[in-house]
SEGU-358098 format. One record per atom (N, C-alpha, C): residue in three letters; x, y, z. Coordinates in pm, whole numbers, padded with zeros to 5 digits, always signed. Layout:
alaXYZ
...
//
This chain:
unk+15638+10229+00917
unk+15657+10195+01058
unk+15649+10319+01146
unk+15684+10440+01117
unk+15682+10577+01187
unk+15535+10588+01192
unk+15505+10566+01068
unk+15333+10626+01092
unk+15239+10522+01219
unk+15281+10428+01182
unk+15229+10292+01290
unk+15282+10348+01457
unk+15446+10381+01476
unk+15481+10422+01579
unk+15345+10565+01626
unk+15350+10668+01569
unk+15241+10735+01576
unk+15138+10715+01694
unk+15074+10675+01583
unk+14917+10585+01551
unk+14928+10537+01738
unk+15010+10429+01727
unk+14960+10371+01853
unk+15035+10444+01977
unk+15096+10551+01984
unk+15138+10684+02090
unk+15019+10767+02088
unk+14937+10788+01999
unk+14810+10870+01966
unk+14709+10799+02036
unk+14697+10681+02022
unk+14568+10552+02066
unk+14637+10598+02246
unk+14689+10562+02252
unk+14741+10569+02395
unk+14746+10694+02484
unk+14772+10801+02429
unk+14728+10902+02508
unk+14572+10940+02481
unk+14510+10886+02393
unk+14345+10883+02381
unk+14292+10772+02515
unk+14353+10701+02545
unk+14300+10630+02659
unk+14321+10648+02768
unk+14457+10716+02801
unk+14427+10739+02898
unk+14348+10917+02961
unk+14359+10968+02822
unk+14175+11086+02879
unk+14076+11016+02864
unk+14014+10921+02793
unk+13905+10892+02840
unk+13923+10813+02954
unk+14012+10755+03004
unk+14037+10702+03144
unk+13987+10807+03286
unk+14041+10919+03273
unk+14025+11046+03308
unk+13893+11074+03306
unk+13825+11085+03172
unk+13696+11148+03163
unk+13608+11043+03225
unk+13654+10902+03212
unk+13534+10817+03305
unk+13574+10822+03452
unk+13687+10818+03470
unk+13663+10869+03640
unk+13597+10976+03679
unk+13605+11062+03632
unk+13563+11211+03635
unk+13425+11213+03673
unk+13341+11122+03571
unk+13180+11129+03591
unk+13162+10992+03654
unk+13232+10923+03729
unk+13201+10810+03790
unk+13191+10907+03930
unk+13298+10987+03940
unk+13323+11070+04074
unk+13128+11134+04084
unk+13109+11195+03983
unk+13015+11335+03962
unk+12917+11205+04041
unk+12875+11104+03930
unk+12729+11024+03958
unk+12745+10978+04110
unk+12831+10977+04140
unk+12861+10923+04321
unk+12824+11043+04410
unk+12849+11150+04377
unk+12817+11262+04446
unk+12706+11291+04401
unk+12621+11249+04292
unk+12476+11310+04278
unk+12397+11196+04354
unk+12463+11038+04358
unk+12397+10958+04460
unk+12382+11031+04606
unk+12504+11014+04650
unk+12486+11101+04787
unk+12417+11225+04810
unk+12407+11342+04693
unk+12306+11423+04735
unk+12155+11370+04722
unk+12131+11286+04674
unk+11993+11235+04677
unk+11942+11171+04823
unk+12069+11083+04841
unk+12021+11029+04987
unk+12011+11166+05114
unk+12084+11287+05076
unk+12029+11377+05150
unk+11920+11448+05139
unk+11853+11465+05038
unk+11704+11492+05015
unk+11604+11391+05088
unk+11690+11282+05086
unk+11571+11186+05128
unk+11543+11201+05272
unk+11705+11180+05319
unk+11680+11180+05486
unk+11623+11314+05559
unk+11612+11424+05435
unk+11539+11516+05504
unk+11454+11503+05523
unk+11375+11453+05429
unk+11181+11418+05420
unk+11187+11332+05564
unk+11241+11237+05552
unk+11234+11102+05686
unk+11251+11202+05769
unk+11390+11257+05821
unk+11411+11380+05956
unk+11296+11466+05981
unk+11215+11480+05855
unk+11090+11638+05883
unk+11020+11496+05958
unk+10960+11395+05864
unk+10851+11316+05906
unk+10839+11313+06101
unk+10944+11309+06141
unk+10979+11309+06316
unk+10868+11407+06399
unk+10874+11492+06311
unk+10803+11653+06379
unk+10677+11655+06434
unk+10621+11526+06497
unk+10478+11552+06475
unk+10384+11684+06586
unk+10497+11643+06687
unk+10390+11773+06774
unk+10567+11863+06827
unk+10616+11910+06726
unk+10772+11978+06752
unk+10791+12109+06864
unk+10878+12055+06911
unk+10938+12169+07037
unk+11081+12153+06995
unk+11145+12370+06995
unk+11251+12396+06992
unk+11347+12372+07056
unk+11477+12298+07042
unk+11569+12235+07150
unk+11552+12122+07163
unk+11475+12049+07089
unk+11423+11872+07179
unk+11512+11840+06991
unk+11584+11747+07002
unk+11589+11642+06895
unk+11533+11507+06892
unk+11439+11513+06762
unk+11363+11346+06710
unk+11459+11274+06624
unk+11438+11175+06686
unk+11516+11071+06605
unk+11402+11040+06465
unk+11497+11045+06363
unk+11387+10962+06272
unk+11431+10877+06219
unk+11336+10778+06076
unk+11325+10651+06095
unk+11343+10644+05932
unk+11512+10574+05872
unk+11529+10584+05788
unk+11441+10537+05694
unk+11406+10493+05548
unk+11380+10366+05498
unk+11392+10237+05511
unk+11310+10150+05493
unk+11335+09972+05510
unk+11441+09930+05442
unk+11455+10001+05303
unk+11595+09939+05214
unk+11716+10038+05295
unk+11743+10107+05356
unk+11830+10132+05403
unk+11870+10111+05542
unk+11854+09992+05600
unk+11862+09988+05702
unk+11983+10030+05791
unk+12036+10022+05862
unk+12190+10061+05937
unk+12184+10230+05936
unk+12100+10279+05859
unk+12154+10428+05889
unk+12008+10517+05931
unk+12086+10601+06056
unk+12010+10672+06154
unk+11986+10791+06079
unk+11890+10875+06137
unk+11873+11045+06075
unk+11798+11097+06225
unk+11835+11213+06226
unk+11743+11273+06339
unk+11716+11410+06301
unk+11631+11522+06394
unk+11632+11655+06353
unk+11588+11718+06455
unk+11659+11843+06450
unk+11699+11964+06586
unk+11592+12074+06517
unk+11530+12143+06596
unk+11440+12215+06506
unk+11556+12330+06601
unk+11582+12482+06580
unk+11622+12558+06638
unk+11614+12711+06566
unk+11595+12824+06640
unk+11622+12982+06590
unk+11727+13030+06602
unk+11702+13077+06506
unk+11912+13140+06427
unk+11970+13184+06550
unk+11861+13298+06598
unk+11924+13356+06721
unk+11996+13256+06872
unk+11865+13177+06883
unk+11921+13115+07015
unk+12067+12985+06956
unk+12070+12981+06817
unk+12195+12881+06760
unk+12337+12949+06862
unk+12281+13098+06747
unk+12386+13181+06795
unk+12402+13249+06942
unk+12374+13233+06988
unk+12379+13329+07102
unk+12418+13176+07216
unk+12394+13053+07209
unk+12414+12961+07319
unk+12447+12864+07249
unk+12403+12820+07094
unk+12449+12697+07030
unk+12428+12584+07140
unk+12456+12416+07092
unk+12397+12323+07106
unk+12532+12267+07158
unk+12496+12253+07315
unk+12580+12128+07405
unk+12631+12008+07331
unk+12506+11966+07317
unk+12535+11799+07304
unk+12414+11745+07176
unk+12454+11758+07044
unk+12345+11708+06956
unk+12404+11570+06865
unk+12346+11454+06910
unk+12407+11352+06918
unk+12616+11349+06902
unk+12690+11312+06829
unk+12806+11336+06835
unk+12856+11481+06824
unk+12773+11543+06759
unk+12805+11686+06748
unk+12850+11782+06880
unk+12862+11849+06885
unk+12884+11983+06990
unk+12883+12138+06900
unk+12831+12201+06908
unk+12798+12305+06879
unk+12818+12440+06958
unk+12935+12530+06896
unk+12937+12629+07020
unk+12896+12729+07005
unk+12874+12846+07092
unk+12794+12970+07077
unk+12900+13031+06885
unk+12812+13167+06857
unk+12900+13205+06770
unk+12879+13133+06625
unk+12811+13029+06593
unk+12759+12981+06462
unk+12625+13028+06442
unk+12660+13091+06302
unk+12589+13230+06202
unk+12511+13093+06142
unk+12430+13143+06020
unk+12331+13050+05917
unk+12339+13130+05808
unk+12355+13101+05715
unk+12381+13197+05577
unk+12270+13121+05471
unk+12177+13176+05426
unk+12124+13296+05434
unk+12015+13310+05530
unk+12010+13406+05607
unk+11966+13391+05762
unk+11859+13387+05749
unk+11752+13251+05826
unk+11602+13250+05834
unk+11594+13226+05986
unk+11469+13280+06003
unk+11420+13273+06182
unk+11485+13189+06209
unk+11421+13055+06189
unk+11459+12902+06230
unk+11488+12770+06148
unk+11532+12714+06237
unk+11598+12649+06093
unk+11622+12485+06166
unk+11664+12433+06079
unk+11664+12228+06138
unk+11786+12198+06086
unk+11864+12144+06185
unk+11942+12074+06183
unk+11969+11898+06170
unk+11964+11846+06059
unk+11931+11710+06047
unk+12103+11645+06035
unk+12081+11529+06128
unk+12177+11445+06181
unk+12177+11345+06083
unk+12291+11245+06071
unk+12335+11122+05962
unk+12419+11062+06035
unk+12376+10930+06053
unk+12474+10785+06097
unk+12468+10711+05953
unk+12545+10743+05860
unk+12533+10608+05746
unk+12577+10498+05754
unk+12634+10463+05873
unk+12658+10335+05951
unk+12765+10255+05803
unk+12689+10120+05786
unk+12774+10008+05724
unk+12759+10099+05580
unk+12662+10199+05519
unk+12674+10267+05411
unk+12740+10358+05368
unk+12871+10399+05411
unk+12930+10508+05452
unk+12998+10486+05316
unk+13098+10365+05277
unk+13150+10389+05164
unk+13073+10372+05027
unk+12975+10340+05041
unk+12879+10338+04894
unk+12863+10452+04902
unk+12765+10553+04986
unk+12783+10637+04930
unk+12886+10793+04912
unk+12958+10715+05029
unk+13067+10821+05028
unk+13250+10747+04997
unk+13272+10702+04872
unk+13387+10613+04837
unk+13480+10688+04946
unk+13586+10570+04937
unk+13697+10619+05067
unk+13800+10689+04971
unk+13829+10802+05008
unk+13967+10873+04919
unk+14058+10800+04953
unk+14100+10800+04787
unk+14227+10711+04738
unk+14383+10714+04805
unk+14380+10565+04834
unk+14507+10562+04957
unk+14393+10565+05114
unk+14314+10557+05173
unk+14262+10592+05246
unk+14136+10489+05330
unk+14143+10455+05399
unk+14049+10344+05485
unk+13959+10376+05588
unk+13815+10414+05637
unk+13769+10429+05735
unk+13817+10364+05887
unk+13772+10460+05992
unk+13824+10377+06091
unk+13684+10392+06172
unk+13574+10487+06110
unk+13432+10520+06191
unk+13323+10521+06061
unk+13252+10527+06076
unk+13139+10563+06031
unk+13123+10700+05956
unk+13074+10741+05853
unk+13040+10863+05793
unk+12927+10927+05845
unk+12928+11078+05948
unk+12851+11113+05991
unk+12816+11229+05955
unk+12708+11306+05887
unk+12674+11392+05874
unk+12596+11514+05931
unk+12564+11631+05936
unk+12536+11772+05997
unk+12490+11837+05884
unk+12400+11879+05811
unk+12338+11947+05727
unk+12162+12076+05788
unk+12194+12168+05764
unk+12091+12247+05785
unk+12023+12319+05655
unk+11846+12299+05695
unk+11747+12323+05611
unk+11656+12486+05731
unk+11603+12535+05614
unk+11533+12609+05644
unk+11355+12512+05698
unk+11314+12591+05848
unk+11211+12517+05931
unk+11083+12602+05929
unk+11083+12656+05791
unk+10941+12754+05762
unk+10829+12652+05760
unk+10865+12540+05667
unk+10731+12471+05613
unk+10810+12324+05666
unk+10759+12244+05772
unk+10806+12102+05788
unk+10791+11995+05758
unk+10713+12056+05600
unk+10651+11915+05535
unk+10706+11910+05447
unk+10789+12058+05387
unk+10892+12046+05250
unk+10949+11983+05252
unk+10978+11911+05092
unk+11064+11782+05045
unk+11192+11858+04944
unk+11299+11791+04994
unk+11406+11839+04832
unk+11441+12026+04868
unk+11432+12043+05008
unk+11509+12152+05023
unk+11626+12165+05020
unk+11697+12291+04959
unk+11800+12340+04958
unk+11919+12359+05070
unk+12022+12302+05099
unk+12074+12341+05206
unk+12122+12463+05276
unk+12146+12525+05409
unk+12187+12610+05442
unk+12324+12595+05458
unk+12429+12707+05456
unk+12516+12722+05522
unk+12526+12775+05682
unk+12614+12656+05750
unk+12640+12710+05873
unk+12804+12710+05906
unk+12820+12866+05963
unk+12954+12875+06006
unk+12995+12912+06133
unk+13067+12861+06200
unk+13152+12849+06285
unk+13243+12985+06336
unk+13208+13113+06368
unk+13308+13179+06410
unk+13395+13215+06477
unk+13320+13177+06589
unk+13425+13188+06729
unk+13550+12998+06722
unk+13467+12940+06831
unk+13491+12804+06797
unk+13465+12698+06719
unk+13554+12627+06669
unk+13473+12486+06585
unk+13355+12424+06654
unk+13281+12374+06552
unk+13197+12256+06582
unk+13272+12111+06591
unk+13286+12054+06682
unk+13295+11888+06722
unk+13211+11780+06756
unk+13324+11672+06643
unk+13266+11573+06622
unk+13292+11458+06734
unk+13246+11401+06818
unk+13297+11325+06916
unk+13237+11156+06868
unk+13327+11117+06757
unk+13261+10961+06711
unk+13273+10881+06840
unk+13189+10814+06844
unk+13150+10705+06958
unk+13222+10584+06938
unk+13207+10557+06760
unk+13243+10405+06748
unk+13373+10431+06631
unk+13511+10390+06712
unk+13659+10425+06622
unk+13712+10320+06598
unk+13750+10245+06522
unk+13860+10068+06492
unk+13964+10202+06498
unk+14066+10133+06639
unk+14175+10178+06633
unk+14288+10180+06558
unk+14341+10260+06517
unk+14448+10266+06454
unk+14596+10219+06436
unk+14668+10130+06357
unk+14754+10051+06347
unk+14870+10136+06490
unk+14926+10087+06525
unk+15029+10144+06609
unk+15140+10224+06470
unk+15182+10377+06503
unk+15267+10458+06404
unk+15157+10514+06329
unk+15080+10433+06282
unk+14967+10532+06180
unk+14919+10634+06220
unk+14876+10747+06139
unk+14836+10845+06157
unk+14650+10885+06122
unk+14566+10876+06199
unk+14471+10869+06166
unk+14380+11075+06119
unk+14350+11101+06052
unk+14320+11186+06012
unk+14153+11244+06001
unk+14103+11348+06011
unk+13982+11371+06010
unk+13956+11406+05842
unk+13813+11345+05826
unk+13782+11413+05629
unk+13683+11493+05670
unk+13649+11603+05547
unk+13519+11653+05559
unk+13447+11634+05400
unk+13414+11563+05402
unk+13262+11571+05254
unk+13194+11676+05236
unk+13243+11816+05150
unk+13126+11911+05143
unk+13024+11880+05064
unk+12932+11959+05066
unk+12806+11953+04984
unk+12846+11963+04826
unk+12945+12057+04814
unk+12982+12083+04711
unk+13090+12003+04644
unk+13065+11896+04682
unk+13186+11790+04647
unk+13309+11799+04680
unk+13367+11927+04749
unk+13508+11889+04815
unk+13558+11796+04920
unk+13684+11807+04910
unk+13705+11689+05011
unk+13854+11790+05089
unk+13818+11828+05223
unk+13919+11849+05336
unk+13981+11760+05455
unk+14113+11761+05434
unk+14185+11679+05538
unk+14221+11792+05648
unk+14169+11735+05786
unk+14249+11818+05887
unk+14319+11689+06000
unk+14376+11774+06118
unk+14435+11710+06220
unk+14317+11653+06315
unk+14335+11524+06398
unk+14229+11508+06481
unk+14243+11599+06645
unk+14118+11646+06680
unk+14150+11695+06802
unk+14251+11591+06905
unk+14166+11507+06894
unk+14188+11376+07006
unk+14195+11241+06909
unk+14195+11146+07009
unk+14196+10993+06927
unk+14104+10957+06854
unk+13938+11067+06880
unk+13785+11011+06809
unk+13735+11134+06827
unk+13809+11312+06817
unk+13736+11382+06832
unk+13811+11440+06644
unk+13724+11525+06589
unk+13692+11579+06487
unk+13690+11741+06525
unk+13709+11852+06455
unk+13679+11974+06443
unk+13631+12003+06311
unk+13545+12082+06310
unk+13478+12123+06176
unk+13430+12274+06217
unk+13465+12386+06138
unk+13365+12544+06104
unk+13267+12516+06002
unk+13230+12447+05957
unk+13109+12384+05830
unk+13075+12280+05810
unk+12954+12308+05819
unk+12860+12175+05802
unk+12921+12049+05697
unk+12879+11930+05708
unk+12886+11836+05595
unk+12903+11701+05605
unk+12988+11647+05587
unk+12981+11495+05627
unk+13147+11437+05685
unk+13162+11390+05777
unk+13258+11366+05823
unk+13348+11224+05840
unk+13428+11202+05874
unk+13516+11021+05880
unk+13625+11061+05961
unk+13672+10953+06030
unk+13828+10976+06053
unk+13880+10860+05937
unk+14001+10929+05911
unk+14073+10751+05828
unk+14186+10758+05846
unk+14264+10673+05787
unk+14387+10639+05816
unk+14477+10581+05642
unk+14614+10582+05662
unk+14636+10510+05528
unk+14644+10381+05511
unk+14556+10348+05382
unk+14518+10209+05398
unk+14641+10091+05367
unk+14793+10180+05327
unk+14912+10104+05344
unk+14922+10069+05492
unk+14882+10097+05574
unk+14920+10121+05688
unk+14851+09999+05787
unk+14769+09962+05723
unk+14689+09881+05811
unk+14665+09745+05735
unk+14619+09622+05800
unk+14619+09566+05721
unk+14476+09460+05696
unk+14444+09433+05529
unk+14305+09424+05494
unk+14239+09375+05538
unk+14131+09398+05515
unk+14018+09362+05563
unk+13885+09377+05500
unk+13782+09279+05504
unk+13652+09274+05423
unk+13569+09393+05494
unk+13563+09480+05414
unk+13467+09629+05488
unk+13292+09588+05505
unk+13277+09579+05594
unk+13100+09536+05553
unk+13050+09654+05453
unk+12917+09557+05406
unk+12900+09635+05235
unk+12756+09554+05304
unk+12675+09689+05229
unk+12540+09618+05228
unk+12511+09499+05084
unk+12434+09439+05140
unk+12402+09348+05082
unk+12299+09356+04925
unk+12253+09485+04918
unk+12189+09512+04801
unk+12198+09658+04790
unk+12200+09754+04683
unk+12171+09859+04634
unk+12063+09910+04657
unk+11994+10027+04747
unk+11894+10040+04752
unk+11827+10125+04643
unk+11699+10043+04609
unk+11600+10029+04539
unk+11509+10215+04549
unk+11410+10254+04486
unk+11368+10358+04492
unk+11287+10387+04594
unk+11228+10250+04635
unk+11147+10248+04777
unk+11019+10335+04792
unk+11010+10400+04905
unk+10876+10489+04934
unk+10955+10657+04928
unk+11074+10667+04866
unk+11120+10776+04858
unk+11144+10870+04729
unk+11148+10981+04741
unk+11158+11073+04663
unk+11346+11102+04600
unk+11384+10958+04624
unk+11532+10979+04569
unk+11528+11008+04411
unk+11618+11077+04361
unk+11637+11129+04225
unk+11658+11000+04162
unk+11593+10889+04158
unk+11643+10790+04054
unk+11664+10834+03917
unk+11611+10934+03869
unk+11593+10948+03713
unk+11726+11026+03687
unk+11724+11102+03823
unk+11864+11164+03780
unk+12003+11059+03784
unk+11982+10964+03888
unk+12108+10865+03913
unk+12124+10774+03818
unk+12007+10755+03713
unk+12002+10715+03579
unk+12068+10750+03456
unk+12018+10865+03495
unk+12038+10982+03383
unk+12226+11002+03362
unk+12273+11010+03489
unk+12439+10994+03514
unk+12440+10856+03467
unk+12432+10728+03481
unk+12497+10648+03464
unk+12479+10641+03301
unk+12400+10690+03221
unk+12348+10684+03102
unk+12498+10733+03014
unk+12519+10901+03054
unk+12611+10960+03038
unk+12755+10943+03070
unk+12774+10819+03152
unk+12906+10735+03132
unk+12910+10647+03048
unk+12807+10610+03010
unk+12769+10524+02937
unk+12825+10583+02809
unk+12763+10671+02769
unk+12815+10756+02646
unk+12887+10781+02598
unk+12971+10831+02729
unk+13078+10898+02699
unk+13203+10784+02676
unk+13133+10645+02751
unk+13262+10555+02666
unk+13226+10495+02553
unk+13085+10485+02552
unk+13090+10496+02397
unk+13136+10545+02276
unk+13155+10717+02328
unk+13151+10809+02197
unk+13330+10781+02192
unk+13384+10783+02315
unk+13508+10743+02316
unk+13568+10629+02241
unk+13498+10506+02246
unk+13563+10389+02138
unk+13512+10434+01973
unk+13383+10496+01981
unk+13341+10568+01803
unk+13486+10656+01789
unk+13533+10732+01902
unk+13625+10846+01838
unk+13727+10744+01768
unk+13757+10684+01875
unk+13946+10590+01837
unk+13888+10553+01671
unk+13770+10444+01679
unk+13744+10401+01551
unk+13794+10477+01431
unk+13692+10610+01483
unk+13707+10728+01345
unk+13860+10773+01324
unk+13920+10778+01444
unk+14094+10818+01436
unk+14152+10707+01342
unk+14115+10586+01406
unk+14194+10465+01324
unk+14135+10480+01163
unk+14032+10466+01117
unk+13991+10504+00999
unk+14084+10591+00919
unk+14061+10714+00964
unk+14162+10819+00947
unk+14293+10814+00896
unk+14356+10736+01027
unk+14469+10760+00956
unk+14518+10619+00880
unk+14419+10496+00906
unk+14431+10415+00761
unk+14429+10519+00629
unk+14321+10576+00632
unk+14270+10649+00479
unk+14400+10690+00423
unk+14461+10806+00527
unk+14563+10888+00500
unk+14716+10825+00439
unk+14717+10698+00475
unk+14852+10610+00478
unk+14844+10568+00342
unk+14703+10527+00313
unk+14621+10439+00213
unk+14650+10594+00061
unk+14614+10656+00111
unk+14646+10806+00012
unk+14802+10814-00004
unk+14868+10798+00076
unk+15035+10870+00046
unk+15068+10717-00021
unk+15034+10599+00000
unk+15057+10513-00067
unk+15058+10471-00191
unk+14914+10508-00241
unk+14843+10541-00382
unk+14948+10636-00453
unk+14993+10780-00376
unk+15086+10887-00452
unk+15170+10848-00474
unk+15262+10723-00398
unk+15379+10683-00402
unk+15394+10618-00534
unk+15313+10504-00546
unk+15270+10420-00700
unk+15239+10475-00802
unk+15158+10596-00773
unk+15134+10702-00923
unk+15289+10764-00950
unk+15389+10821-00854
unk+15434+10862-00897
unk+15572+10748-00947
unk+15594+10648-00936
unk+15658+10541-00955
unk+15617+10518-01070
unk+15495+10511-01112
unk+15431+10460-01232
unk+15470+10579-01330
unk+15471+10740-01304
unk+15499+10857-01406
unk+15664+10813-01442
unk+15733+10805-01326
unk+15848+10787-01391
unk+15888+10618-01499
unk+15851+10522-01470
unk+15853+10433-01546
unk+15845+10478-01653
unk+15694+10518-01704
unk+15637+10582-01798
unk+15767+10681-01855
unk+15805+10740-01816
unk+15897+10899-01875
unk+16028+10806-01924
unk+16068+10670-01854
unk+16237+10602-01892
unk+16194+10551-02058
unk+16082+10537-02099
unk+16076+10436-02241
unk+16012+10557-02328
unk+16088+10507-02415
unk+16097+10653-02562
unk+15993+10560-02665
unk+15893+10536-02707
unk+15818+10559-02788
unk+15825+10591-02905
unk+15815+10565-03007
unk+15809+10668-03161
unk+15654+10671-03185
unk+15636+10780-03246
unk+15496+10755-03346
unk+15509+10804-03445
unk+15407+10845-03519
unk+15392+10859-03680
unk+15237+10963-03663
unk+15241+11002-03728
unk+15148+11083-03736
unk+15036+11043-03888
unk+14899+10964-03890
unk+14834+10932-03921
unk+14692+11020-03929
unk+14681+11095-04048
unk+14549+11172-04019
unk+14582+11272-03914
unk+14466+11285-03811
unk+14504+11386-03715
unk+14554+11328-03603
unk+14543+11245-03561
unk+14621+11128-03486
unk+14778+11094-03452
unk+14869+11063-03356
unk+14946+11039-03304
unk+14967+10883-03301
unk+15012+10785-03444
unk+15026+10631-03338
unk+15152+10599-03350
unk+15184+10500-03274
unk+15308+10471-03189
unk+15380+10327-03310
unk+15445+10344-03365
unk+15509+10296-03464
unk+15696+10228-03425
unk+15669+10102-03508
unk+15817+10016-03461
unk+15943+10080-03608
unk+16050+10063-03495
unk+16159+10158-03620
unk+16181+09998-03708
unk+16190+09918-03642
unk+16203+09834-03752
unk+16204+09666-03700
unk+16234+09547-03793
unk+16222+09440-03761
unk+16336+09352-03732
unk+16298+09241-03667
unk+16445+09170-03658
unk+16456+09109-03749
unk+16357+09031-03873
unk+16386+08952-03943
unk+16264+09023-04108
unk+16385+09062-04163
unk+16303+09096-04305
unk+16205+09032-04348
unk+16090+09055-04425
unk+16003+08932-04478
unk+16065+08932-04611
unk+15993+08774-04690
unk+16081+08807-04817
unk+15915+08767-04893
unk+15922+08809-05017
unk+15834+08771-05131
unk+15871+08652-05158
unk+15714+08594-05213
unk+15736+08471-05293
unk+15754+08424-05396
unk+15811+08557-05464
unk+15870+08540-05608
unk+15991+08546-05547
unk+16021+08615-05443
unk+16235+08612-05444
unk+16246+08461-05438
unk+16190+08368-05342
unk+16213+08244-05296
unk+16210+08150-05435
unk+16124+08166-05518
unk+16146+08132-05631
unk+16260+08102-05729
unk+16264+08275-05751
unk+16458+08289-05812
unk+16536+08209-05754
//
């Protein structure tokens, strides 16, 4: 029964790490979704450029399977970023004093409304409910405006923040506290204070929300698109968003093979001290009964001291 007690304290803290390890890469494949949809909306944001002037922002024109979400693009030079930065670029505000790391002439600033898509691809942190839309700010280098699957820039903020001024806010329960997120590129996630009731501050680029706690408010059916978008006319990493789901796949696989092989295991092992127990039960039996033998030739056999009932001849019976 100890070994059984064990066994299933062992099974149990085995589940809940692989519990762990599948959240873990459920998190990763969600964030390699979302960086894909930013590769994409870059290609769509460049597509805008056709006869481009510095300072003018084009709206561009997402995919058909993604409908609800906007992209646009700011073409601009490091210098004039910095030296006057951007009034009014759709919700954004931009103030003098934002650097570009690693510094190129010019550079594009591409805009994100993911509208009703905000929590597919950006899940709501746990405990946590949108009250706007997920809007994003990402900068690419504006050497070549036909490149696809560029690398992002860093942009920072030195003097003043950059602000977010959301347009469209579901107000907040009366007492609740509504909060600004930031989505980095790099998969972090920052909570700050809101300026105002729908204003945001940010020193770095990335993707933004206000939310609130979702104890706090009460439920409601979140619009959800109606299908998963498909690979379409885009250069989204499907093979890679494959390739992740493959590797959860796996990994709960290899996870129920492990338990198996554990349970195996320590059957075998129980199954062994069991066996020793009976051998050695069986030596001592063996050692309580005394035996005689006789010694026959070169041989050892095992001989009776004597009988219960004499035999008699058939001449005594006679007499």
């Amino acid at each position: 029964m100890e070994l059984i007690r064990h066994f299933m304290i062992l099974l149990s803290l085995l589940g809940v790490l692989f519990a762990h390890q599948f959240e873990a890469q459920s998190a990763d494949a969600s964030r390699s979704t979302a960086r894909s949809l930013d590769a994409l909306l870059q290609d769509y944001a460049y597509r805008a450029f056709v006869q481009p002037r510095s300072g003018v922002p084009y709206d561009g024109t997402a995919p058909s399977n993604l409908t609800g979400i906007k992209t646009a693009a700011l073409r601009l030079r490091s210098g004039s970023l910095k030296k006057r930065g951007v009034d009014e670029y759709k919700e954004f505000g931009i103030p003098d004093g934002v650097v570009v790391r690693p510094y190129v002439e010019r550079l594009v600033l591409v805009y994100q409304d993911l509208g009703n898509w905000s929590s597919f691809y950006y899940p709501h942190p746990p405990g946590y409910a949108y009250l706007t839309p997920v809007l994003g700010l990402l900068a690419y280098d504006a050497a070549n405006l036909s490149a696809t699957n560029l690398p992002e820039l860093d942009i920072v903020a030195l003097k003043s923040p950059i602000s977010i001024n959301f347009t469209y806010v579901i107000p907040a329960p009366r007492g609740a506290i509504a909060r600004c997120v930031r989505f980095g590129v790099d998969g972090s996630l920052d909570f700050r204070d809101l300026v105002s009731s729908n204003i945001c501050s940010t020193y770095r680029q990335g993707h933004f929300v206000i939310v609130v706690n979702s104890s706090e408010i009460a439920p409601s059916p979140a619009p959800a698109p109606s299908r998963a978008p498909g690979p379409g006319p885009s250069r989204v990493g499907s093979k890679s968003n494959k390739s992740k789901v493959w590797k959860i796949v796996g990994g709960v696989v290899g996870g129920v093979v492990a338990l198996i092989f554990l349970a195996l295991l320590v059957y075998l092992m129980h199954q062994h001290k069991h066996n020793k127990k009976v051998a050695r039960m069986e030596q001592h039996a063996d050692a309580g009964v005394s035996v005689h033998t006789t010694r026959v030739g070169n041989t050892h056999v095992p001989v009776a001291l004597g009988t219960r009932t004499q035999p008699m001849l058939e001449n005594e019976l006679v007499a």
